[in-house]
N, C-alpha and C positions, 0 to 999 in steps of 0.2 A: 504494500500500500504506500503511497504517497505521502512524506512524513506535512502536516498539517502545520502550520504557522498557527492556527486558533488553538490549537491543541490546547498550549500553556494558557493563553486567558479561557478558556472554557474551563478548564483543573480552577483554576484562581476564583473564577465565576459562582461556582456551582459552592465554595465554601463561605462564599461571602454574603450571597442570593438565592433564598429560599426556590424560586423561579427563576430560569434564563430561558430565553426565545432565541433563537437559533432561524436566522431568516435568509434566502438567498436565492438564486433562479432555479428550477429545476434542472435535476439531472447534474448539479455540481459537487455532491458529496456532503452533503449536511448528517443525511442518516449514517452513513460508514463513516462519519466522523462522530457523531457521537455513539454511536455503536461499538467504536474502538476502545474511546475512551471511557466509556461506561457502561463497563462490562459486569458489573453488579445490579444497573437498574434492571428492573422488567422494563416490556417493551412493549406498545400497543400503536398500530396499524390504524388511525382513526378515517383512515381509506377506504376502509371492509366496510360495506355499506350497513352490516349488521353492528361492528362494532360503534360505528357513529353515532344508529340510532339508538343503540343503548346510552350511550351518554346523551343524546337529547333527548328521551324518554325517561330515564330517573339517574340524575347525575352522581348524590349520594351513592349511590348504590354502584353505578361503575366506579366511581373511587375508590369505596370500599373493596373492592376486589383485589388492589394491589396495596400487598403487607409493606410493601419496600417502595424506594423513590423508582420513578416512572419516567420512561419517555415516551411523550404523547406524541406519534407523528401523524400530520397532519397535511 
């Protein structure tokens, strides 16, 4: 993989910022980049058109599903 220059401020990010947003054009490496570097979140695909609408149909409740910190892609 392609060593990431956001790498470091994302590590810095994520200890300082309960939430980071992570934004760029598609198809440049957003997801394998936090997927590399966060390799203990769970992961959720908010693209699956079933998992979407479970987050717009009872949000609580898709939250609660993940014990641990999460990356929401979108």
């Amino acid at each position: 993989m392609i060593e990431r220059h956001l790498k470091t401020e994302l590590l810095h990010l994520i200890t300082e910022c309960p939430v980071v947003t992570l934004l760029g054009p598609r198809q440049a490496g957003k997801t394998t980049l936090v997927r590399d570097v966060l390799v203990n979140y769970d992961y959720c695909n908010l693209e699956q058109p079933e998992m979407r609408q479970y987050a717009i149909d009872d949000p609580k409740a898709f939250l609660a599903q993940f014990k641990t910190n999460v990356i929401l892609d979108a």
